[in-house]
C-alpha positions as CSV (number, residue, x, y, z in Angstrom):
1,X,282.9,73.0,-69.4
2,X,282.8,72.0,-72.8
3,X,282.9,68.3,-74.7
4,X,286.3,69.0,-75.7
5,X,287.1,70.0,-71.7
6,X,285.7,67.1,-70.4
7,X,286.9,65.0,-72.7
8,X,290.4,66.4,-71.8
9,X,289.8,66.2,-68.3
10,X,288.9,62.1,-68.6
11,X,292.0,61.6,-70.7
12,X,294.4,63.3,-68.1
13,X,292.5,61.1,-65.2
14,X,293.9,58.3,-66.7
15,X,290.5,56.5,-67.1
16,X,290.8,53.0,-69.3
17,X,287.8,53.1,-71.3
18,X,288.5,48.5,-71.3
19,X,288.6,48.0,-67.7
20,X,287.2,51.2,-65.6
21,X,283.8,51.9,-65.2
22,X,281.9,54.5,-67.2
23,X,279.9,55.4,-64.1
24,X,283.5,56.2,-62.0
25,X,282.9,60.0,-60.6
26,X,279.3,59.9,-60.4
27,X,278.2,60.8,-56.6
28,X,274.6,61.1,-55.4
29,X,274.2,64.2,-53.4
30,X,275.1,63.3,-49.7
31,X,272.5,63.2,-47.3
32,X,271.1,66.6,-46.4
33,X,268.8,69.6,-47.0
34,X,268.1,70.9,-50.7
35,X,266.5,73.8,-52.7
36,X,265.3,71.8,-55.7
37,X,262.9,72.4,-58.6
38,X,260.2,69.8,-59.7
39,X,262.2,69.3,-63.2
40,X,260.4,65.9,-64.6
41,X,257.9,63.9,-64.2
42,X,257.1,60.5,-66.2
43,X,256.2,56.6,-65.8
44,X,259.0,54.3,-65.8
45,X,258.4,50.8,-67.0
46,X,261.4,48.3,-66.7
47,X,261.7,44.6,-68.1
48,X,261.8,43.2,-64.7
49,X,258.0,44.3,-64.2
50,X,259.0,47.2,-62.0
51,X,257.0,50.3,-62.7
52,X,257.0,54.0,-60.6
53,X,256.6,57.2,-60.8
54,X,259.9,58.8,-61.4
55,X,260.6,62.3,-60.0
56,X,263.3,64.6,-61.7
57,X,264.4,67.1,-58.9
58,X,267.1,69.4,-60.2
59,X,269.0,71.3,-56.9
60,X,268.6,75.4,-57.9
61,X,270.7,76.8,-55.3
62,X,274.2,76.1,-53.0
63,X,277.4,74.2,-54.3
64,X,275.0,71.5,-55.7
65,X,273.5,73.4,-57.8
66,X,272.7,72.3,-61.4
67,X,272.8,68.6,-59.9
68,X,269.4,66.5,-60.5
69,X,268.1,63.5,-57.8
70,X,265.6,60.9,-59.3
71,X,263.1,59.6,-56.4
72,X,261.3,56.9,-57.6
73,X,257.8,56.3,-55.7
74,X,256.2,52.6,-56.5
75,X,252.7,52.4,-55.7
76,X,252.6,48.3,-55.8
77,X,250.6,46.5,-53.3
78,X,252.1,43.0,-53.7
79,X,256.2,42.0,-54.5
80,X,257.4,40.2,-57.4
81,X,256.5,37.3,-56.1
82,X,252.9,38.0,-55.7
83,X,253.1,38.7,-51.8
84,X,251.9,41.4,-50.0
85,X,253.9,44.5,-49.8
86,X,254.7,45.5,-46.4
87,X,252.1,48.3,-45.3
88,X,254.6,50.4,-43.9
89,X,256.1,50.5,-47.4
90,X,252.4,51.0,-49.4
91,X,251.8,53.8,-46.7
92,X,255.3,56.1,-47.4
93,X,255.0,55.6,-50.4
94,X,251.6,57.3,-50.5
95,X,252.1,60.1,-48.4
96,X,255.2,60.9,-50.3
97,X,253.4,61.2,-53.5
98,X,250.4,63.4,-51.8
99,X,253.6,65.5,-50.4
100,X,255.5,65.8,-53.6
101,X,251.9,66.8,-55.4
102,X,250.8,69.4,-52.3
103,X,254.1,71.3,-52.7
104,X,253.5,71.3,-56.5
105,X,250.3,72.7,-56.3
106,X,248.4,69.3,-57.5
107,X,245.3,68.0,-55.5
108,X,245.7,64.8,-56.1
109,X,242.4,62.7,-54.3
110,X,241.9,59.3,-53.6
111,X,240.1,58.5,-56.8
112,X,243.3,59.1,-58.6
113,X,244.7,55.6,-57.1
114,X,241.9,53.6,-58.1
115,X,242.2,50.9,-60.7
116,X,245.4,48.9,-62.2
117,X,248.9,49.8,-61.4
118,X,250.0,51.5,-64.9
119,X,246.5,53.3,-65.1
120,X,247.8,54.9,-61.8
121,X,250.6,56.3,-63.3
122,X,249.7,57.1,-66.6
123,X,247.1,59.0,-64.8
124,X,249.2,61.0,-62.0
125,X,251.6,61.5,-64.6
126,X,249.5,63.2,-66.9
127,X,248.2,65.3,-64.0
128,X,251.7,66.3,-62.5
129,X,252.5,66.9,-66.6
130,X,249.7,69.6,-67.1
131,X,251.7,72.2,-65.6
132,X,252.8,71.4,-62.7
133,X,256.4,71.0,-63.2
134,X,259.1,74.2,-62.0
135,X,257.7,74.3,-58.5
136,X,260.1,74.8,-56.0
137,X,260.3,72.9,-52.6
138,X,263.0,71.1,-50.0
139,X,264.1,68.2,-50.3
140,X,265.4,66.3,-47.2
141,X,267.3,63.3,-48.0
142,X,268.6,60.3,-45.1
143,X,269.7,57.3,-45.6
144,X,269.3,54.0,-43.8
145,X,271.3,50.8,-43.2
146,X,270.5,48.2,-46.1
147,X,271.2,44.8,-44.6
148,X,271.4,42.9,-47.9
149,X,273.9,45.3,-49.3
150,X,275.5,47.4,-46.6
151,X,277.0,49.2,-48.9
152,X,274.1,50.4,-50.8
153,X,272.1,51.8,-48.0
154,X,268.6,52.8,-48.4
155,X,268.1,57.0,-49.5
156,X,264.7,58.2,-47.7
157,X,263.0,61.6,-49.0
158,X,260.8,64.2,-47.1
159,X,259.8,67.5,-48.8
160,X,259.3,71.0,-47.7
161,X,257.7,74.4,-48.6
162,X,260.8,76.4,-49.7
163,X,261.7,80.0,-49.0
164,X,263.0,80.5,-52.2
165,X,260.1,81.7,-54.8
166,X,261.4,81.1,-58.8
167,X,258.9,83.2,-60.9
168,X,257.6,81.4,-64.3
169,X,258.5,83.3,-66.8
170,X,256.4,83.4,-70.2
171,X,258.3,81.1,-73.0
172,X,260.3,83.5,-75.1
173,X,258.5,83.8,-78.5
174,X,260.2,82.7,-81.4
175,X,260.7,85.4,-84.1
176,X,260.1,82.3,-86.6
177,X,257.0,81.1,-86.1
178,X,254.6,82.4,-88.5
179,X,257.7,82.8,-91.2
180,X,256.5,80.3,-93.5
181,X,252.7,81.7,-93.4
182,X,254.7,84.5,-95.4
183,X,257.0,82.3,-98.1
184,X,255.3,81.8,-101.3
185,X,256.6,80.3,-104.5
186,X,259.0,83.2,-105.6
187,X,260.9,82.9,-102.6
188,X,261.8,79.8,-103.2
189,X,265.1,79.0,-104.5
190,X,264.2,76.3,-107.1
């Protein structure tokens, strides 16, 4: 679709840009089973003090495909407030990152989750960032009952080998990149 088809499409909804929300026809995928590609990795750092690691999955095959799911994993031993995280919470989150990094061909080891929070990710980052990224794997999302907001309820994630294999291709080469090693001053214009 292009800008000037979606921009159609919006107007002919009868969206009001003053009182609708922008974020009106934006679904997360439904719970269920996904072929998905490791898109993007990177730290995220909010105002609040929240920090994570924030996955980029991109879904490469059935009527979802093209669709991306962002699964944030938070490595934080204590709350806001300075108490201690919940154990069961430290502990998924944990054995989700060692999963995600298995089935993207990353040994992460225990020595990677030493030190200060940030140092963390910057470091896991970086590792998931040299190369890493493109691997193909399920994804299995469910969701469970929030009981502050029942109508936000909680997604879960658990990740798979997939069957489907995606070959890495070699970045086409750019017919332009050595042209200026060949410009000297008489091809210039001025």
């Amino acid at each position: 679709m292009s800008l000037q088809d979606a921009v159609n499409e919006i107007m002919k909804s009868g969206w009001n840009a003053k009182t609708d929300s922008a974020n009106d026809g934006f679904d997360n995928l439904k719970p269920g089973t996904y072929e998905v590609m490791l898109d993007k990795v990177n730290h995220a750092a909010f105002p609040s003090g929240y920090e994570c690691i924030n996955f980029s999955f991109q879904v490469i095959a059935g009527a979802d495909a093209g669709r991306k799911e962002f699964v944030h994993v938070n490595l934080a031993d204590k709350k806001k407030d300075g108490s201690p995280m919940p154990d069961f919470v430290v502990s998924k989150n944990i054995k989700l990152l060692f999963k995600i990094a298995a089935l993207s061909e990353l040994q992460l080891t225990p020595d990677d989750l030493a030190g200060d929070e940030t140092g963390i990710y910057e470091r896991v980052v970086a590792k998931f960032n040299a190369g890493h990224e493109g691997q193909v794997m399920q994804m299995k999302i469910t969701e469970s009952p929030n009981k502050k907001d029942p109508s936000s309820p909680y997604r879960n994630y658990d990740f798979a080998e997939s069957d489907i294999k995606v070959e890495q291709a070699e970045a086409p080469q750019d017919p332009f990149a050595n042209a200026a090693d060949n410009i000297d001053d008489s091809d210039l214009p001025f």
